[in-house]
N, CA, C and O atoms as CSV, one atom per row, in Angstrom:
chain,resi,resn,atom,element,x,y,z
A,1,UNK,N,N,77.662,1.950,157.781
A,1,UNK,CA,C,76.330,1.391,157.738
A,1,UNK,C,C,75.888,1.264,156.290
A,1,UNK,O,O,76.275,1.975,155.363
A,2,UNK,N,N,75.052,0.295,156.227
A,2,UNK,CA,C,74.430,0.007,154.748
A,2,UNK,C,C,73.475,1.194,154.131
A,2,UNK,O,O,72.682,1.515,155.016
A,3,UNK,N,N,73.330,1.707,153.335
A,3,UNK,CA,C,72.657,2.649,152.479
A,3,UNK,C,C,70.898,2.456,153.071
A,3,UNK,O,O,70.379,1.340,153.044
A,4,UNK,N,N,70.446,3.179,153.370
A,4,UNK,CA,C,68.759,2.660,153.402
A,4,UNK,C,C,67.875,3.435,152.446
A,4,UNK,O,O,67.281,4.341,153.031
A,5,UNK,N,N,67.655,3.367,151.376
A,5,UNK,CA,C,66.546,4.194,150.309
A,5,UNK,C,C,64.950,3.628,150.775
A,5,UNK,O,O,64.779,2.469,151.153
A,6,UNK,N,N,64.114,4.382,150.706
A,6,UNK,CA,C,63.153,4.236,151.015
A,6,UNK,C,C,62.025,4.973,149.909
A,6,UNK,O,O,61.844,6.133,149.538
A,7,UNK,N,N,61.692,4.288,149.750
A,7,UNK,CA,C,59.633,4.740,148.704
A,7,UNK,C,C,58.784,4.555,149.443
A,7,UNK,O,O,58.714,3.552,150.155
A,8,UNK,N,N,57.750,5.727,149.424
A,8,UNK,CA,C,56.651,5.826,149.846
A,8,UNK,C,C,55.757,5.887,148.650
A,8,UNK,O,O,55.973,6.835,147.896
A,9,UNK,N,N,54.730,5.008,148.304
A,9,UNK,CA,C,53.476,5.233,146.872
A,9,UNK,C,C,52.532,5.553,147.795
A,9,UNK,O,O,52.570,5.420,149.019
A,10,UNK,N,N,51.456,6.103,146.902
A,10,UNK,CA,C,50.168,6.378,147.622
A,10,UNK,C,C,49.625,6.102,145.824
A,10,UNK,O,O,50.296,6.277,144.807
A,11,UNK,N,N,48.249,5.642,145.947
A,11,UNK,CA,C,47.468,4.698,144.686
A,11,UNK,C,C,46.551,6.106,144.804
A,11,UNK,O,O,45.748,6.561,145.619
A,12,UNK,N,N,47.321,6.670,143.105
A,12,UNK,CA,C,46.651,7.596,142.944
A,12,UNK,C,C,46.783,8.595,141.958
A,12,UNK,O,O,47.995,8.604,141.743
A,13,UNK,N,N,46.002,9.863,140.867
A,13,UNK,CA,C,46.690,10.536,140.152
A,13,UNK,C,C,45.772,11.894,141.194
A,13,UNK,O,O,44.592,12.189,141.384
A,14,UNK,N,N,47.319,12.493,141.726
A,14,UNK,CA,C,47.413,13.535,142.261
A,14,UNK,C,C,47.885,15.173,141.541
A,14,UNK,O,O,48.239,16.221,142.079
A,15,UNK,N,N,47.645,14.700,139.804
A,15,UNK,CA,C,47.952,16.525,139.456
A,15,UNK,C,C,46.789,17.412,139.774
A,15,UNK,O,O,46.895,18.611,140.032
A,16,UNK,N,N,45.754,16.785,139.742
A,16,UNK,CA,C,44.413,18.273,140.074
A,16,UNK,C,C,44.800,18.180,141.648
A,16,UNK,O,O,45.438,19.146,142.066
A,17,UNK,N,N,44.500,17.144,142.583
A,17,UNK,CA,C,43.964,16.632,143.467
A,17,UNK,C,C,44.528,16.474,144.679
A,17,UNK,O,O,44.254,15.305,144.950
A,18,UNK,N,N,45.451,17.137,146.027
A,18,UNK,CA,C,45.755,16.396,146.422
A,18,UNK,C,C,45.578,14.906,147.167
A,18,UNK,O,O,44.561,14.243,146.965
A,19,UNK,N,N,46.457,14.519,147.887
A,19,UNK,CA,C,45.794,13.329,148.662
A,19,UNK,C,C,44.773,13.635,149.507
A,19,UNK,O,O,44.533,14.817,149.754
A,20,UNK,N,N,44.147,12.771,149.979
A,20,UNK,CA,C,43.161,13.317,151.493
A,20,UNK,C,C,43.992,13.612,152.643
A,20,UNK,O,O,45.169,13.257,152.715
A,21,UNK,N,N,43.230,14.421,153.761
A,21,UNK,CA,C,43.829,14.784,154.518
A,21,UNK,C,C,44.499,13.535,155.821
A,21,UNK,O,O,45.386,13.635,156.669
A,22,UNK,N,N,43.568,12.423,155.436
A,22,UNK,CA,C,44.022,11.247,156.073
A,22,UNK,C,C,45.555,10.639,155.486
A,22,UNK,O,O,46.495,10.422,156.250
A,23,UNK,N,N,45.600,10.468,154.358
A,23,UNK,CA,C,46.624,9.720,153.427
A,23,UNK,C,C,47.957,10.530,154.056
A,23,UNK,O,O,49.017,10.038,154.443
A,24,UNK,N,N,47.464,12.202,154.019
A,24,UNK,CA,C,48.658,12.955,153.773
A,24,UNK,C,C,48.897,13.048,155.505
A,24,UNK,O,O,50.085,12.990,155.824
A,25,UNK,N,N,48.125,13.155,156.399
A,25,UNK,CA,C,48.976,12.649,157.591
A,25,UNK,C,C,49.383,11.489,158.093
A,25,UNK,O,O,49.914,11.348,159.195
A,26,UNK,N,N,49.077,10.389,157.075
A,26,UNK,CA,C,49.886,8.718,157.092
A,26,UNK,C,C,51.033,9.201,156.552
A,26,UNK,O,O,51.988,8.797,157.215
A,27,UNK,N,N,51.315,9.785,155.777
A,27,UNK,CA,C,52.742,9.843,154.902
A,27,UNK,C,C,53.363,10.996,155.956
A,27,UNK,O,O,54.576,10.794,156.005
A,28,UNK,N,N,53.063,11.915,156.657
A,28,UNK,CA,C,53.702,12.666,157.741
A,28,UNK,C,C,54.183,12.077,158.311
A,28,UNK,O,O,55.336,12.385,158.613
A,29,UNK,N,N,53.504,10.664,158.899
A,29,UNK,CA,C,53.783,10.140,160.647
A,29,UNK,C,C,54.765,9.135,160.121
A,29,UNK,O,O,55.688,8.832,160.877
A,30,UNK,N,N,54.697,8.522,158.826
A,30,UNK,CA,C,55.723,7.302,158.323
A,30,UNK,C,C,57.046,8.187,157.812
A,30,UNK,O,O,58.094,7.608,157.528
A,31,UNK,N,N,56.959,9.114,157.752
A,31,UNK,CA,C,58.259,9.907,156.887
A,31,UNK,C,C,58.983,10.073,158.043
A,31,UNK,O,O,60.158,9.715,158.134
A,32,UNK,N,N,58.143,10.777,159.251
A,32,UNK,CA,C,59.081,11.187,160.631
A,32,UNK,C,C,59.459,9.867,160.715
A,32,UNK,O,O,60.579,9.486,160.373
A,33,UNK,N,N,58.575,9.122,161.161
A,33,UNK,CA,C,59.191,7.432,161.658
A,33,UNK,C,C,60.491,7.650,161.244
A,33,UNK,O,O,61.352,8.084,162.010
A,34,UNK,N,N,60.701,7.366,160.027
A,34,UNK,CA,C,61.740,6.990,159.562
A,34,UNK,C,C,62.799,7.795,159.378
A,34,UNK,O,O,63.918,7.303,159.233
A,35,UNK,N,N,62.585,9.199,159.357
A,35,UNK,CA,C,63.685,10.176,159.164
A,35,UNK,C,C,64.371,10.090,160.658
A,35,UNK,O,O,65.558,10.221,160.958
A,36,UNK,N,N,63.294,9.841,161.448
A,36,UNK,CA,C,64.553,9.669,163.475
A,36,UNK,C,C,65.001,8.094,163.383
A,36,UNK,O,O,66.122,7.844,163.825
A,37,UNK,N,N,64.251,7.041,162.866
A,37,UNK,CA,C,64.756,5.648,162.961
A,37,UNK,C,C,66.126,5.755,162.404
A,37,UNK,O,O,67.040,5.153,162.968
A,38,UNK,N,N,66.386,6.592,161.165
A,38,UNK,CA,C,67.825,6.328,160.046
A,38,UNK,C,C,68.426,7.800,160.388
A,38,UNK,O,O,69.335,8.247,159.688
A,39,UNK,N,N,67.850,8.611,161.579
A,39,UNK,CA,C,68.828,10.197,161.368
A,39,UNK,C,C,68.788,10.982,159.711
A,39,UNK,O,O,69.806,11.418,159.175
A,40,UNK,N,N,67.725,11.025,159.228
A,40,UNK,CA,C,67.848,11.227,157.788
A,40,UNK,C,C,67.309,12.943,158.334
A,40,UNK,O,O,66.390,13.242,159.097
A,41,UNK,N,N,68.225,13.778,157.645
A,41,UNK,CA,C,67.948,15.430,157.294
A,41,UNK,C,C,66.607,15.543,156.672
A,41,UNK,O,O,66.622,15.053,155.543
A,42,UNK,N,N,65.626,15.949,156.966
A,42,UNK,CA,C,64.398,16.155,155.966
A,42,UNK,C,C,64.612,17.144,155.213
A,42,UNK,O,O,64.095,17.174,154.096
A,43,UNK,N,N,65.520,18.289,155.720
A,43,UNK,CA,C,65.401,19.316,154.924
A,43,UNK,C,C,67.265,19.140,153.755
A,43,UNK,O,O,67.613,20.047,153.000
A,44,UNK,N,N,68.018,17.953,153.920
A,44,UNK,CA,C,69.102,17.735,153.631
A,44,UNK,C,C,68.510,17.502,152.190
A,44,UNK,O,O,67.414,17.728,151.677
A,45,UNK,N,N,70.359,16.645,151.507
A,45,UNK,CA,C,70.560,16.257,150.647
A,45,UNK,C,C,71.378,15.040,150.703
A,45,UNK,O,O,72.331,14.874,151.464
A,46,UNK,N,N,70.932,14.200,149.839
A,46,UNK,CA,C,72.059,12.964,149.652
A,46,UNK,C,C,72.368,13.060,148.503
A,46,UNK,O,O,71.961,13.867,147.668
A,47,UNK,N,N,73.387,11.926,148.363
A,47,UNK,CA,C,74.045,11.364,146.756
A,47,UNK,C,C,72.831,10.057,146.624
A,47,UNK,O,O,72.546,9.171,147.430
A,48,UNK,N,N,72.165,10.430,144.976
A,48,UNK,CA,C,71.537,9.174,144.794
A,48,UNK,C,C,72.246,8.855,142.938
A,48,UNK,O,O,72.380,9.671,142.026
A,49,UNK,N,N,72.502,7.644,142.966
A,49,UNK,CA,C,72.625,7.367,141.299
A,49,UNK,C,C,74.024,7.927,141.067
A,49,UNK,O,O,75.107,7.384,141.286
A,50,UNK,N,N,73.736,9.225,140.539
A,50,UNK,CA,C,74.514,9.998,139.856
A,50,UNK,C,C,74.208,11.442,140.405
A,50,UNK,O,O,74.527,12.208,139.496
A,51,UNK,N,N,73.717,12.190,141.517
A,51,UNK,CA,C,73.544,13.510,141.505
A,51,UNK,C,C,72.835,13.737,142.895
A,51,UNK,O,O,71.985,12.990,143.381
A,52,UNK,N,N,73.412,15.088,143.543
A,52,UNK,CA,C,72.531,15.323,144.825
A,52,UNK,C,C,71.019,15.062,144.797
A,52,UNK,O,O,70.663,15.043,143.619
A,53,UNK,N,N,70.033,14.861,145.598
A,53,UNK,CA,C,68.899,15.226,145.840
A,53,UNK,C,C,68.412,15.844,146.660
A,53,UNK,O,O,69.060,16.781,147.127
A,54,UNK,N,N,67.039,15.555,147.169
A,54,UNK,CA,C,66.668,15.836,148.185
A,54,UNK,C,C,66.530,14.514,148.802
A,54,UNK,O,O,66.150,13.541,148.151
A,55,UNK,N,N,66.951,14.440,150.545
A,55,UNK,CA,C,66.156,13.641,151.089
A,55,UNK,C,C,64.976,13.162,151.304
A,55,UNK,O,O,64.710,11.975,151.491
A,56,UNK,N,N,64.159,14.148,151.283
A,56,UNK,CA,C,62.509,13.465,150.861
A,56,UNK,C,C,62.286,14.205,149.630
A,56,UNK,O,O,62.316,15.428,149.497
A,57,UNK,N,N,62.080,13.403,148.830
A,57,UNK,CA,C,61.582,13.691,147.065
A,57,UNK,C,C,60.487,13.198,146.469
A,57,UNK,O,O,59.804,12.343,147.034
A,58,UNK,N,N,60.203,13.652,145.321
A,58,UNK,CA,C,58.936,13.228,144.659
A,58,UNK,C,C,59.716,11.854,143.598
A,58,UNK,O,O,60.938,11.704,143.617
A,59,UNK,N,N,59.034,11.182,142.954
A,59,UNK,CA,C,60.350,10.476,141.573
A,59,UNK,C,C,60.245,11.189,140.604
A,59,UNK,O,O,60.795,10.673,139.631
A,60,UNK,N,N,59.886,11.953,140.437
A,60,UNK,CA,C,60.163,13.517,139.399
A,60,UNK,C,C,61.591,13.609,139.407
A,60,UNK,O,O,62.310,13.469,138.418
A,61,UNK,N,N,62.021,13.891,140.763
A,61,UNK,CA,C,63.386,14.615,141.052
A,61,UNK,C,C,64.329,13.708,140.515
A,61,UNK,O,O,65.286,14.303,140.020
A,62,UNK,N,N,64.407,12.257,140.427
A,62,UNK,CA,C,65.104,11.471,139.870
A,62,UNK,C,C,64.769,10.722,138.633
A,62,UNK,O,O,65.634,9.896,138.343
A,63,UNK,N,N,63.669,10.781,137.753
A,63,UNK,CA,C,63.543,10.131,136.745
A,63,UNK,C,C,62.437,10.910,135.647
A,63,UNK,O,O,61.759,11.743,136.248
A,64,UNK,N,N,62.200,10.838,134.558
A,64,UNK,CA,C,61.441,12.085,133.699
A,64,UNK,C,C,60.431,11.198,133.916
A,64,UNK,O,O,60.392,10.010,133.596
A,65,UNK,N,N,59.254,12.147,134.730
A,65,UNK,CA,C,57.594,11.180,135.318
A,65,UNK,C,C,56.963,12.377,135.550
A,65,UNK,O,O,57.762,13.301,135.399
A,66,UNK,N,N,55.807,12.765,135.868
A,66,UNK,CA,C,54.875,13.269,136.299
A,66,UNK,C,C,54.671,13.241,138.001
A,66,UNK,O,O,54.188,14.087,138.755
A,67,UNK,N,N,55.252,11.892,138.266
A,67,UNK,CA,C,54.929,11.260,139.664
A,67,UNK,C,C,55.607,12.147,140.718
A,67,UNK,O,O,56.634,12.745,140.395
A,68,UNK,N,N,55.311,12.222,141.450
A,68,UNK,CA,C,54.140,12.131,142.171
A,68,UNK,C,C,52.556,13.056,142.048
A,68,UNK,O,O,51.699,12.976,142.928
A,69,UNK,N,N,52.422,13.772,140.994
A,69,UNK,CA,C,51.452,14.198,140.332
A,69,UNK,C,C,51.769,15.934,141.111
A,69,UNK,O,O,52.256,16.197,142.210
A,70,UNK,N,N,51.309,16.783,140.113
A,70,UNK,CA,C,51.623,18.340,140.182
A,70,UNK,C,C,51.317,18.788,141.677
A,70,UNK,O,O,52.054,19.621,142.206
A,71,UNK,N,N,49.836,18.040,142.617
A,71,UNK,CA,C,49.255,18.901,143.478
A,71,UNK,C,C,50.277,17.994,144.720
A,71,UNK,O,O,50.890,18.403,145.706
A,72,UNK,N,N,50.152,16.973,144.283
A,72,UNK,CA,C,51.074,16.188,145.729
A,72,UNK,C,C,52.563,16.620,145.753
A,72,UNK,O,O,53.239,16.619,146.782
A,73,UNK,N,N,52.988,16.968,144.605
A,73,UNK,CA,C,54.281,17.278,144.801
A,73,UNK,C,C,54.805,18.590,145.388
A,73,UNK,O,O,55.691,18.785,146.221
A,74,UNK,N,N,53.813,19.647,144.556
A,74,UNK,CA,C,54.007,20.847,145.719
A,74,UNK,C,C,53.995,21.144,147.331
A,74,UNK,O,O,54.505,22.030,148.018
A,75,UNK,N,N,53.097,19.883,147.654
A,75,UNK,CA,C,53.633,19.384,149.411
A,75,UNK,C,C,54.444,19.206,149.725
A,75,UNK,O,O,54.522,19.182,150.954
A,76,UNK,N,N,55.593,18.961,149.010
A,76,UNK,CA,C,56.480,17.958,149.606
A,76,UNK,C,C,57.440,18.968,150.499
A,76,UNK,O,O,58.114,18.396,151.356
A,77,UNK,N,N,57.558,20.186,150.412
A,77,UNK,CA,C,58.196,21.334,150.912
A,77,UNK,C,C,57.426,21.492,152.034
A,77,UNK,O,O,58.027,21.874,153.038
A,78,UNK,N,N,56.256,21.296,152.116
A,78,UNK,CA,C,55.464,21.692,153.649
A,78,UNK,C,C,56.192,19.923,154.148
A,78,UNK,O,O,56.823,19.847,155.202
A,79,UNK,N,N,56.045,18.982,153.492
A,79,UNK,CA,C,56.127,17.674,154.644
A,79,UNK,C,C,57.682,17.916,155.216
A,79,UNK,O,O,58.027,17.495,156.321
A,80,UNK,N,N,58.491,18.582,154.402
A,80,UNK,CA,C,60.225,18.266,154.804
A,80,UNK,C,C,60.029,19.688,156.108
A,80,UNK,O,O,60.852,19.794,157.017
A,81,UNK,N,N,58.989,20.532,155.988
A,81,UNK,CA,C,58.958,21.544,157.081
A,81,UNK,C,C,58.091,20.706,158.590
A,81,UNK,O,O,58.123,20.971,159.792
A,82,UNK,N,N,57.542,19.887,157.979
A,82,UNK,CA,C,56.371,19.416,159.001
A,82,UNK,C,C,57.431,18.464,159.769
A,82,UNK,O,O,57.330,18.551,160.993
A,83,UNK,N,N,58.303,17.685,159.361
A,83,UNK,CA,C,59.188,16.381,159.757
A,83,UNK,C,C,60.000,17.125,160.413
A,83,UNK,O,O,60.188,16.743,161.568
A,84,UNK,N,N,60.627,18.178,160.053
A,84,UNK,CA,C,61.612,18.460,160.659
A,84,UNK,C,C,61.225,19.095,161.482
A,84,UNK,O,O,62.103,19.273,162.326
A,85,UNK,N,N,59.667,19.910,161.877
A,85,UNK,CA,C,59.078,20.392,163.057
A,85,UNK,C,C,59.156,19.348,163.957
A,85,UNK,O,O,59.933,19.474,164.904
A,86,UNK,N,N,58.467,18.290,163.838
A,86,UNK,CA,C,58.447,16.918,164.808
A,86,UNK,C,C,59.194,16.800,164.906
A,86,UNK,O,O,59.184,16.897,166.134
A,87,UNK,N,N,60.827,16.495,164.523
A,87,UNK,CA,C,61.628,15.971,165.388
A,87,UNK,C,C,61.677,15.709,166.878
A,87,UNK,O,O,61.326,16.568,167.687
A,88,UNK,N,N,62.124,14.495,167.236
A,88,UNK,CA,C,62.611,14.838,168.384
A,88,UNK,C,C,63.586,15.825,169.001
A,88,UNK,O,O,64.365,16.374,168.222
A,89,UNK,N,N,63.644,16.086,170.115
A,89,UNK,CA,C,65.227,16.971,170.517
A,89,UNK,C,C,66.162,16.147,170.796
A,89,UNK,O,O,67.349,16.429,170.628
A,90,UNK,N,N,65.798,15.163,171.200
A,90,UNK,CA,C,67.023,14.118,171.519
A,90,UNK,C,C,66.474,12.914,170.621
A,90,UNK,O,O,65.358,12.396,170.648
A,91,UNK,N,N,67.695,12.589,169.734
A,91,UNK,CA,C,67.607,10.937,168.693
A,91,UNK,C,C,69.031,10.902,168.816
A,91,UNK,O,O,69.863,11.762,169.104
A,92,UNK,N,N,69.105,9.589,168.500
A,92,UNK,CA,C,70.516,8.955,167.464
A,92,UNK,C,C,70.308,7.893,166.413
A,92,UNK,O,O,69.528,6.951,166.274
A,93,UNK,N,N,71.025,8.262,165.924
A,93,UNK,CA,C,71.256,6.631,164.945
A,93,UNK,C,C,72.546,6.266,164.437
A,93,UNK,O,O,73.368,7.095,164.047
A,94,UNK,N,N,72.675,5.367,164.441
A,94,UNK,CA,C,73.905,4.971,164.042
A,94,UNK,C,C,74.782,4.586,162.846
A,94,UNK,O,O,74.744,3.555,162.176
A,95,UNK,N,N,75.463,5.497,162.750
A,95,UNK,CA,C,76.278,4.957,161.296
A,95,UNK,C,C,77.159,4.195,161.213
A,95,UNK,O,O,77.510,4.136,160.034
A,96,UNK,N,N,77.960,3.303,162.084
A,96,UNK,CA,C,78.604,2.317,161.927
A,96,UNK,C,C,78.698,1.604,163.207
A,96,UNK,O,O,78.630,1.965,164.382
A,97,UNK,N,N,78.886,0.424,162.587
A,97,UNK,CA,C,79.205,-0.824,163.944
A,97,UNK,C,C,79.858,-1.725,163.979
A,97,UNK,O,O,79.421,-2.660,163.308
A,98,UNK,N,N,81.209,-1.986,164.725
A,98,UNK,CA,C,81.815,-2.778,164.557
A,98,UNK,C,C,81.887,-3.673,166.008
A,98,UNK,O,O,82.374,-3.221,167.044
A,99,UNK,N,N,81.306,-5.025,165.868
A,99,UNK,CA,C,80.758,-6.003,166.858
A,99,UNK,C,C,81.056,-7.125,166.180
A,99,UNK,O,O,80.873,-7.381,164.990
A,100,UNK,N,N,81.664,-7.954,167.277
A,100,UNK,CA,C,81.579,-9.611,166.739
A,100,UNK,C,C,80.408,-10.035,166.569
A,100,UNK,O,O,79.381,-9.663,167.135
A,101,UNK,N,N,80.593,-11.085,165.524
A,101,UNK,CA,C,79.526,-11.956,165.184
A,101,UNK,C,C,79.235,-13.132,166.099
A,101,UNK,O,O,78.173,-13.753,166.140
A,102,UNK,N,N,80.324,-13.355,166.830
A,102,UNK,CA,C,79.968,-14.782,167.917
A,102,UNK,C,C,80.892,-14.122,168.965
A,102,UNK,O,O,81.983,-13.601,168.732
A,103,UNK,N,N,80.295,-14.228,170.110
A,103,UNK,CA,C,80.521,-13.935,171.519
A,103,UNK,C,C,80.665,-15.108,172.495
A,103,UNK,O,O,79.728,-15.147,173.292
A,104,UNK,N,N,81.639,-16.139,172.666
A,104,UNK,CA,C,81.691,-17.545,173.625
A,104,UNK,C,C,81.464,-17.032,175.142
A,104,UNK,O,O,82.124,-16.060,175.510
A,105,UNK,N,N,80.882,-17.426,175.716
A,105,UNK,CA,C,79.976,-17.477,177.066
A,105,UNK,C,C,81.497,-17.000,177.741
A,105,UNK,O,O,82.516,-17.397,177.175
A,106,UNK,N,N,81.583,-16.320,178.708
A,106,UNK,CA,C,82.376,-15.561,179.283
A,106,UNK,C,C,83.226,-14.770,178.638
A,106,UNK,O,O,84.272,-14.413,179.182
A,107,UNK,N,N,82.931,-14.432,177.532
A,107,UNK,CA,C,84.045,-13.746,177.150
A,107,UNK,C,C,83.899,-12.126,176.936
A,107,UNK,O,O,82.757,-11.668,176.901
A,108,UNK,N,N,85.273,-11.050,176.758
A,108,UNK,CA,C,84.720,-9.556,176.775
A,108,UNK,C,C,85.003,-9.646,175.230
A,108,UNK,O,O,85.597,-10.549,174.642
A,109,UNK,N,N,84.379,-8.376,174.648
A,109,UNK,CA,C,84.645,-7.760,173.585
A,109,UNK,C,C,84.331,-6.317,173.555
A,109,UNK,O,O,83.353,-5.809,174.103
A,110,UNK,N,N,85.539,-5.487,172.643
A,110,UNK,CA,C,85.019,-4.087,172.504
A,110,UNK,C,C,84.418,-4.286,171.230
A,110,UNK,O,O,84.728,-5.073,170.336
A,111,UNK,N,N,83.219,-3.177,171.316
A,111,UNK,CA,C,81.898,-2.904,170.377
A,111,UNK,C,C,82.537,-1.626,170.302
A,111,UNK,O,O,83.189,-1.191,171.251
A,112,UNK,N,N,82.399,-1.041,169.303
A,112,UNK,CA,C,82.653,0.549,168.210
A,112,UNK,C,C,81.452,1.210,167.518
A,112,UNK,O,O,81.187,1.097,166.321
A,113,UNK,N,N,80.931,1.743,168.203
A,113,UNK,CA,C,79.547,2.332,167.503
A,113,UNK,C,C,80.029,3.808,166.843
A,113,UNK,O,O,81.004,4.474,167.192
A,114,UNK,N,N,79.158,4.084,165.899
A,114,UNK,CA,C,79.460,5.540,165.658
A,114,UNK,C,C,78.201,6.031,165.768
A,114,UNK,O,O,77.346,5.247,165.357
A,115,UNK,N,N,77.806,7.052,166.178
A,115,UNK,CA,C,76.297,7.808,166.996
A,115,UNK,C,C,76.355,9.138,165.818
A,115,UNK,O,O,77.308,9.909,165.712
A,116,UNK,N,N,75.423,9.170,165.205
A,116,UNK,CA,C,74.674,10.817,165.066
A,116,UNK,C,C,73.824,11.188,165.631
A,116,UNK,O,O,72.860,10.544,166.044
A,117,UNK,N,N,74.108,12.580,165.768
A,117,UNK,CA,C,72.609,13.053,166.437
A,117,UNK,C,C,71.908,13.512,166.067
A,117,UNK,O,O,72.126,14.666,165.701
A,118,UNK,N,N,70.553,12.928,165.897
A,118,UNK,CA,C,70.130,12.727,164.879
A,118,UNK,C,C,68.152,13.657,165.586
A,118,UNK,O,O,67.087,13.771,164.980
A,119,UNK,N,N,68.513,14.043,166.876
A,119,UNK,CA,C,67.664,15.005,167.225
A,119,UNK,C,C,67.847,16.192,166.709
A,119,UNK,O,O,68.447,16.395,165.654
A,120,UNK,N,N,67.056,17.530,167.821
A,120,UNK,CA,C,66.978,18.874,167.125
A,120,UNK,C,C,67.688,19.547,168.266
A,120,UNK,O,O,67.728,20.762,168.073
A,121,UNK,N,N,68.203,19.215,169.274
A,121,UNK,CA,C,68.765,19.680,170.555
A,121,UNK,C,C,70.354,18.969,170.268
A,121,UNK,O,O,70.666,17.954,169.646
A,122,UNK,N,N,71.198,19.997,171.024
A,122,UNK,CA,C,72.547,19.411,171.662
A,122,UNK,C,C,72.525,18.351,172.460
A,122,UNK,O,O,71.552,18.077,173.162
A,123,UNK,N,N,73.748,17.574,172.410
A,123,UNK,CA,C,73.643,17.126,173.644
A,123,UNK,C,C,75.199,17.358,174.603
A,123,UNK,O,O,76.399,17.127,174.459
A,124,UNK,N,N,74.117,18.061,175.800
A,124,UNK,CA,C,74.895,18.784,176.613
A,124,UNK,C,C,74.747,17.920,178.151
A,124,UNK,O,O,73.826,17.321,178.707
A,125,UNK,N,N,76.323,18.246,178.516
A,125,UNK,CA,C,76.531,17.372,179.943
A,125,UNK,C,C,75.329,17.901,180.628
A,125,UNK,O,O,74.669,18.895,180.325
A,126,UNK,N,N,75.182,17.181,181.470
A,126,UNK,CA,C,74.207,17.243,182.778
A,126,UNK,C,C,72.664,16.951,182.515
A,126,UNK,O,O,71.872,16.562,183.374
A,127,UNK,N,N,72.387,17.197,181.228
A,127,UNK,CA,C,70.925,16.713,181.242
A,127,UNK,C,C,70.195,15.147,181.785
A,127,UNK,O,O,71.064,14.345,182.126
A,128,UNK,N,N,69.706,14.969,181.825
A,128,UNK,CA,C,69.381,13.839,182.546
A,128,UNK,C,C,68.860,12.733,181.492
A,128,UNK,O,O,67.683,12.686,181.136
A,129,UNK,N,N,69.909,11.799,181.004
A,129,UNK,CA,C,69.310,10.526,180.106
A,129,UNK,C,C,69.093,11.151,178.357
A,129,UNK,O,O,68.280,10.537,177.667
A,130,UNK,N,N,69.618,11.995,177.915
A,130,UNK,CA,C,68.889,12.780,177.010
A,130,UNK,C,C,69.294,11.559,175.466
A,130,UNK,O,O,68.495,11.619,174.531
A,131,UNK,N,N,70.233,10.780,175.368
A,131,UNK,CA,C,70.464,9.956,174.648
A,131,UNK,C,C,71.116,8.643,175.450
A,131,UNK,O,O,72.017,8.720,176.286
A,132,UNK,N,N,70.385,7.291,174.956
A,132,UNK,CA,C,70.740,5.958,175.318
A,132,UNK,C,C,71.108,5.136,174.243
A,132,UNK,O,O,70.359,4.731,173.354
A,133,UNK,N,N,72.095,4.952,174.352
A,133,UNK,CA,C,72.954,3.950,173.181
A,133,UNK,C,C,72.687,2.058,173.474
A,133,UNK,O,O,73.331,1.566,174.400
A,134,UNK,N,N,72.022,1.405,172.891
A,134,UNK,CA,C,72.335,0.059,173.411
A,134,UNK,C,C,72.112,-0.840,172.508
A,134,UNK,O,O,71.591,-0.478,171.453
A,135,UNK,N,N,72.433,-2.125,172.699
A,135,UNK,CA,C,72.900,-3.304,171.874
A,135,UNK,C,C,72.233,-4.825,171.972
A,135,UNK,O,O,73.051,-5.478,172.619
A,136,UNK,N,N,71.578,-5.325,171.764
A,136,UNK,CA,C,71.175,-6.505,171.893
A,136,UNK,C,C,71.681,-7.509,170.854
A,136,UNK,O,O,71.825,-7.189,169.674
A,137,UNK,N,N,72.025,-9.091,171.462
A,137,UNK,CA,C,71.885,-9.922,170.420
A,137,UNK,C,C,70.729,-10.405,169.840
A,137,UNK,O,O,69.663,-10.152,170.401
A,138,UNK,N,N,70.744,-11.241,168.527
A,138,UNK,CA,C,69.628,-11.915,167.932
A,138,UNK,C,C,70.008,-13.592,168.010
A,138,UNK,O,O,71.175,-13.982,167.969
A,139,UNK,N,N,68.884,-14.476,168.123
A,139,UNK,CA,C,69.399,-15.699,167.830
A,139,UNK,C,C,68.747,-15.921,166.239
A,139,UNK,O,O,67.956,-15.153,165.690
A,140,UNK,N,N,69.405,-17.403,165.576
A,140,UNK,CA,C,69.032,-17.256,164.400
A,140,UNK,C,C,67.710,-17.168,164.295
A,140,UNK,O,O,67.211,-16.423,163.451
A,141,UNK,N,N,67.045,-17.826,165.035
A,141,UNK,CA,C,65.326,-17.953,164.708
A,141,UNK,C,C,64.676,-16.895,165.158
A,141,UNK,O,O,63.446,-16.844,165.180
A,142,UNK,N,N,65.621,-15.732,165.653
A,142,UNK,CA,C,64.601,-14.056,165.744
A,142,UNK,C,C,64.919,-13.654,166.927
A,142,UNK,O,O,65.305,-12.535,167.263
A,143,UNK,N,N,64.716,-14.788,167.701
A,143,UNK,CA,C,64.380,-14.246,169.322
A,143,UNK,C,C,65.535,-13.556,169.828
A,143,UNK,O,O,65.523,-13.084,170.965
């Protein structure tokens, strides 16, 4: 699968100050979004550039800044605790896919997915539905 980096800004100098309590549960609910949409570790590490990080970071951690300002950044350890509280128990996402690009009207093809699990639970026989894998086409104009 293709790399997905993601920035979150918030318009603001946060060293006295943090955000409001509104801002900072927009950036909760968009961080989970996206940490179950891509299976991303909140409390992990990736390779960025040249050197581990953190999966959710300030741009401190990668470039000599101030940013995300002294009081917002000391959050960032409660948000990677808060995200990874929310998890779901059951996610996936997928790290690779190998699917034709054109499918002619009757015809079969094998599809190759690769699944992480990308919840906070196992997944164990017998539960009922606990992960659904599926596939749709696109036409060019979206639909």
């Amino acid at each position: 699968m293709q790399r997905k980096d993601l920035g979150v800004a918030i318009i603001g100098s946060f060293d006295g100050d943090p955000p409001s309590a509104k801002a900072s549960a927009a950036i909760d609910k968009f961080v989970l979004s996206k940490a179950v949409e891509f299976g991303i570790d909140p409390k992990g590490t990736s390779f960025f550039i040249d050197k581990d990080l953190p999966n959710i970071m300030g741009h401190r951690d990668a470039v000599v800044t101030s940013c995300p300002g002294t009081a917002e950044y000391a959050q960032l350890a409660g948000l990677r605790d808060r995200v990874l509280a929310n998890m779901p128990p059951y996610g996936q996402s997928w790290t690779q896919v190998k699917a034709p690009k054109l499918m002619e009207p009757g015809s079969t093809n094998q599809v190759e997915v690769t699944v992480r699990n990308s919840g906070s639970a196992a997944w164990t026989p017998g539960v009922k539905d606990p992960v659904r894998v599926g596939y749709h086409w696109v036409r060019e104009d979206g639909s």
